[in-house]
Residue, then its C-alpha position, 0 to 999 in steps of 0.5 A: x288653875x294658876x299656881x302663881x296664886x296659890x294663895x288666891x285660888x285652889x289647885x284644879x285637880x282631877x277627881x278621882x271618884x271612889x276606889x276599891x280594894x285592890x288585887x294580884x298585880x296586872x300581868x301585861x299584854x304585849x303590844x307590837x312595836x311599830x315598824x314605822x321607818x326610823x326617822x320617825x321611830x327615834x323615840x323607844x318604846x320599853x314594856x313593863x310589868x304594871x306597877x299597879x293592882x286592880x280589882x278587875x282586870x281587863x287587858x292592860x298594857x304597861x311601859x315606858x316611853x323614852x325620848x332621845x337623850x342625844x341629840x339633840x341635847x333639847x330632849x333631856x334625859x327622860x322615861x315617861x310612863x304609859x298603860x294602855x287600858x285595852x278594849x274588849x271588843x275593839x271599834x271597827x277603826x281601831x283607832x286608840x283613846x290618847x287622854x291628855x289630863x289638865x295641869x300643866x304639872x298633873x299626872x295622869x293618874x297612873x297608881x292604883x286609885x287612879x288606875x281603878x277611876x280609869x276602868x269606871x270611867x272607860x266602863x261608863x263611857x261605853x268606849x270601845x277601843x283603847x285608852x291611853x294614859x301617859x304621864x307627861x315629863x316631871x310628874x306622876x310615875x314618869x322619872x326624873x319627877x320633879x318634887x318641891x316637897x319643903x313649899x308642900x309642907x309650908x302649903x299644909x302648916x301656913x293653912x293652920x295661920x292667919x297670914x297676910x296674902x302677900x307674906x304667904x306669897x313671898x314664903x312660897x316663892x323663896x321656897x320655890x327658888x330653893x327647890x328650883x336650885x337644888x332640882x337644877x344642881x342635883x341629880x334630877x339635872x333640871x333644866x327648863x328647856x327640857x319642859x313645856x308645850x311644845x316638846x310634850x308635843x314632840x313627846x306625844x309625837x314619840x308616842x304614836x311613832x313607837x307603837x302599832x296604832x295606824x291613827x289615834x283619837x285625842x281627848x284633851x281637858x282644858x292644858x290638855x286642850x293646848x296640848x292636842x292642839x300642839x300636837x295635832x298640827x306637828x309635821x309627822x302627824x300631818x304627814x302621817x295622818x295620824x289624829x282621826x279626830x279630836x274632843x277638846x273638853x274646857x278649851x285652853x288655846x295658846x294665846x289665852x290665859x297667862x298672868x297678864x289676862x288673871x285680874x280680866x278672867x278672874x273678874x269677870x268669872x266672879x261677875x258671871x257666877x254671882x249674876x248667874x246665881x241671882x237667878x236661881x232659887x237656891x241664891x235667893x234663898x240663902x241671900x238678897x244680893x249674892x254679890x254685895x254679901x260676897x263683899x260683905x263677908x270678905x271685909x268681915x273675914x279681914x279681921x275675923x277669921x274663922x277656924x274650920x275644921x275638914x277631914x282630909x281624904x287621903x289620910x283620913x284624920x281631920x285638920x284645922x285650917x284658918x279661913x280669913x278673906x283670901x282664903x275664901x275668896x279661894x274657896x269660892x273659885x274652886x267651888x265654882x269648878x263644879x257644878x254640884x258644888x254651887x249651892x253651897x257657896x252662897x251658904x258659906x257666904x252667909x255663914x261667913x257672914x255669921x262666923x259660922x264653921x260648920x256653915x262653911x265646912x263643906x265649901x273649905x273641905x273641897x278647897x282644903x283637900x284640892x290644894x293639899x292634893x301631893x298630884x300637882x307637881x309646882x315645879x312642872x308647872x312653872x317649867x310649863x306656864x312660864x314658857x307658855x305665857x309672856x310675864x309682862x311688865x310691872x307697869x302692865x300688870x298694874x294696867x291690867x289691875x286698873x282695869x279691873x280693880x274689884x279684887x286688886x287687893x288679892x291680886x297685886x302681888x302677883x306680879x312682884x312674887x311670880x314663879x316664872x322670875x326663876x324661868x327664861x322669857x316666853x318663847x314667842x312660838x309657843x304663845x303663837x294664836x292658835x288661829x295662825x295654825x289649826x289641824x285643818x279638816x280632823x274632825x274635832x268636837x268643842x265642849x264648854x261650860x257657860x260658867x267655868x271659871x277658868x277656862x271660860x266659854x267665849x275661848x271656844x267660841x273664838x277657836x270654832x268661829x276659826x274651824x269650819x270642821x270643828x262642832x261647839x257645844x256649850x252646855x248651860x249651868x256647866x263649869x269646868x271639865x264637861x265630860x268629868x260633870x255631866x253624865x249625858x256627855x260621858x256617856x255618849x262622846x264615844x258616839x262623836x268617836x264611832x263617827x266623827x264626820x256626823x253631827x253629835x247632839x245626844x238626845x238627853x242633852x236635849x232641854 
């Protein structure tokens, strides 16, 4: 997901499936330190008593992870927080489960609801070794967070307006800079150098360093992907062997994305989708020409808005938002994350069609709620992409919307209102091609959905056809995040953990 058009397409966040009622506060477990030479160990490791209640308690570890503020000066003044869901009957290898969440600019969930997700998900998984959850710099529990709550409360009161993209995009961005300002002359102390994929990386680095594991498993989803693959190729990491293997879910290598390529991927994502739903009996159903309609109800919404109105899943009360044709187009994107959501978005298009609300409440709901979602911190986000991605000239932006003109009108003020103008260039060894530099021989499996719309199928293609060692699979009528919407790869990509050197292709994933 790209915040940079905000107004254009939903907040991709994780979603964190049902909760229960809480309990007493988790008593930690204490893990060993690790008695790795110094060199290695710069990073400090501090237990804690979990901030969090459960409503069942394995064993749980809690902590902080403090990177070194001097020197070098690079490093920053960080406390970065971890829980370790333990397992109760550990693998013979004994090798954790570090979970690299997407973003960038996304916790990993680490409060009470998102705890009680985590034990679901490692329960249904069938995991048996130890999960580890850390929140990157800037966002979730870890300190200094990194928070631009006046553009939150534009997010939310703008939703209520008929506002032209273009005005939306400008309001966000002087916000934006103003939070800029005061997070780089308060006391957060906020400095961009201090941010990105390559000291997350190092970050991660610190982590194996300081505690007691002898190698570690890593599970990246989609920025997650980007950031197992920087790690995974760092010196001490090599040198110590310490990745066992890796599942790489949604692959977001360095050399793809960024703002340049959006008017391309955002294109063809739309194209894909719609040619794909002409075949489905449920499209054909709803609408003749899925695509046309599509167009159809765009030009309508221009000028005739349609007030909806969705409950909101955090508070509980209900809102109404104005929904005119970029905030559909909008919608649309971010239902085509999931799977589940498909049938819905040639209804909507229908009931755009007919001005018709509660036609399309259930597509704007989704869309509503994940872009008001307060998990995704803005700030971290540019503190990320902007270093990681090249924001190019306005004469080759221009090019890149000339070559895919369909959704121009959406997409030409991207450029002229990006938040990375606040951010120094791309450094050029973070948008190195991954291909220049792979984790050799680690056993990695490669998971994609043929229809995601964001992290499309064809870059994983690309990365295995440069990675003898790595296994691709790529799963039909599949969107974003392969094990978070397909139960058969939830329930058995700990068997590829268990044994990461064999063929893994589960028998329910059989046509």
């Amino acid at each position: 997901m790209k915040p940079y058009i905000l107004a254009i397409t939903a907040v991709l966040l994780l979603a964190l499936g049902s909760w229960w009622r809480s309990q007493p506060l988790v008593q930690p477990e204490q893990l060993a330190p690790s008695d790795r030479p110094a060199e290695t160990h710069s990073y400090r490791w501090q237990p804690k008593r979990c901030w969090f209640d459960v409503y069942w308690q394995p064993g749980f570890v809690c902590g902080t992870l403090h990177p070194p503020a001097h020197p070098p000066p690079e490093h920053g003044d960080f406390e970065l927080a971890v829980v370790i869901i333990r397992a109760p009957v550990p693998a013979p290898d004994t090798a954790p489960l570090l979970y690299l969440q997407g973003g960038p600019g996304l916790g990993a969930g680490l409060d009470e609801r998102g705890i009680e997700y985590w034990l679901d998900w490692f329960s249904h998984g069938g995991l048996e070794r130890d999960l580890v959850l850390m929140d990157p710099r800037g966002v979730g529990h870890s300190r200094p967070a990194l928070t631009c709550e006046a553009h939150d409360r534009y997010s939310a009161r703008v939703l209520t307006e008929h506002t032209p993209v273009e005005d939306e995009l400008e309001s966000g961005r002087a916000l934006l800079a103003r939070c800029f300002s005061e997070l780089m002359h308060g006391p957060t102390n906020f400095q961009a150098k201090h941010y990105g994929t390559q000291q997350s990386a190092r970050d991660i680095v610190g982590l194996m360093s300081v505690l007691d594991y002898p190698q570690w498993h890593l599970l990246g989803v989609s920025y997650g992907t980007r950031l197992a693959l920087a790690a995974a190729v760092q010196p001490e990491v090599r040198e110590h062997n310490w990745v066992r293997s890796m599942i790489l879910d949604s692959v977001y290598p360095p050399e793809r994305g960024g703002l340049m390529a959006w008017p391309r991927e955002f294109t063809q994502s739309l194209e894909r989708f719609f040619s794909w739903c002409e075949q489905q009996p449920y499209c054909r159903t709803e609408l003749n020409d899925v695509e046309e309609n599509f167009q159809n109800a765009l030009a309508h919404l221009r000028n005739n808005p349609v007030a909806v109105t969705v409950p909101l899943w955090r508070s509980g009360s209900r809102k109404s938002v104005i929904i005119n044709d970029h905030r559909f187009i909008a919608a649309v994107f971010s239902a085509m994350y999931q799977h589940h959501l498909w049938a819905e978005i040639p209804r909507a298009i229908r009931a755009a069609l007919n001005a018709d609300s509660e036609g399309m409440a259930l597509l704007v709901e989704t869309f509503i709620n994940s872009s008001l979602n307060p998990a995704l911190s803005l700030p971290a986000f540019y503190a990320t992409d902007c270093r990681d991605h090249p924001s190019g000239s306005a004469d080759e932006y221009q090019q890149a919307l000339h070559a895919y003109p369909q959704y121009a009108h959406y997409l030409q003020y991207a450029w002229e209102y990006r938040g990375c103008i606040h951010f120094p260039p791309a450094q050029s060894t973070n948008n190195a091609s991954v291909t220049a530099e792979l984790p050799g021989e680690t056993p990695t499996l490669l998971l994609a959905g043929e229809l995601d719309p964001i992290t499309p199928a064809h870059w994983a293609q690309a990365l295995a056809e440069h990675w003898p060692a790595s296994q691709l699979k790529i799963l039909p009528a599949r969107g974003h995040s392969i094990i978070g919407s397909d139960d058969c790869v939830h329930r058995h990509f700990n068997d590829f953990l268990n044994q990461p050197e064999q063929s893994w292709h589960p028998e329910c994933l059989e046509p």
